[in-house]
C-alpha positions as CSV (number, residue, x, y, z in Angstrom):
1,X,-58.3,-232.8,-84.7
2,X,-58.3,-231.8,-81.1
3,X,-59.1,-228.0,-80.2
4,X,-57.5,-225.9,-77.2
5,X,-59.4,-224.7,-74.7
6,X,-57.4,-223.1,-72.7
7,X,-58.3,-223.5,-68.6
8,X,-60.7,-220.2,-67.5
9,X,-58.5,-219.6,-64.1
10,X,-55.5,-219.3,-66.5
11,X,-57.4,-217.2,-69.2
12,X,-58.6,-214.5,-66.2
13,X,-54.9,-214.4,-64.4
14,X,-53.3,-214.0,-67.5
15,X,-56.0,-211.2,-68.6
16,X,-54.8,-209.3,-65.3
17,X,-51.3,-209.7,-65.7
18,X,-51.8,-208.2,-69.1
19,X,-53.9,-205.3,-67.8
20,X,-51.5,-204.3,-65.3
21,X,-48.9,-204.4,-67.9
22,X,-50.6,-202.2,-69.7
23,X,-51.6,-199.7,-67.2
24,X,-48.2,-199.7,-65.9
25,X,-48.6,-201.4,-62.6
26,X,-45.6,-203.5,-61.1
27,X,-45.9,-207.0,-60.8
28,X,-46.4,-208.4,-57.5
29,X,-43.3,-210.9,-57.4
30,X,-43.8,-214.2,-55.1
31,X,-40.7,-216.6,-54.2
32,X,-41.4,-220.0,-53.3
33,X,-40.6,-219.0,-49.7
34,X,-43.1,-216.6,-49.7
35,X,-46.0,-219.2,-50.2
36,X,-44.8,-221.5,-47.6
37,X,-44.9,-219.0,-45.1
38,X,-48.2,-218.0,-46.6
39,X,-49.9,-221.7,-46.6
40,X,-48.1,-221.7,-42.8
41,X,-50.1,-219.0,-41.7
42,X,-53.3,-220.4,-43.0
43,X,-52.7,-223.7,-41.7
44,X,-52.3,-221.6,-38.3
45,X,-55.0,-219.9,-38.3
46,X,-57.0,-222.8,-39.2
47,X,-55.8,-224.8,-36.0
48,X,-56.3,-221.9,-33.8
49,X,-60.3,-221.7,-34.9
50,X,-60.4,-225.3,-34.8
51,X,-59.0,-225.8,-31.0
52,X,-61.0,-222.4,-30.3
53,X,-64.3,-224.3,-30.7
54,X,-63.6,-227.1,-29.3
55,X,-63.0,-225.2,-26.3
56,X,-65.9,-223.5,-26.7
């Protein structure tokens, strides 16, 4: 018989999500467009350093 072991990243996320419930803290909401523009201002940054030392 197979066991469950739930994934640790899930186990910790969901522990906080349950904490701030809890405590009565809002839940941060995030809509898809909000991590696009997030992952575009990463990959951003990350060209900028990249063509700043290669100037350098």
């Amino acid at each position: 018989m197979a066991r469950f072991h739930p994934r640790s990243d899930f186990v910790q996320v969901r522990a906080e999500m349950r904490s701030n419930e809890l405590t009565g803290k809002p839940m941060p909401r995030t809509s898809p467009s909000d991590i696009r523009n997030a992952n575009a201002r990463r990959e951003i940054e990350r060209r900028r350093l990249e063509r700043e030392s290669r100037e350098q």
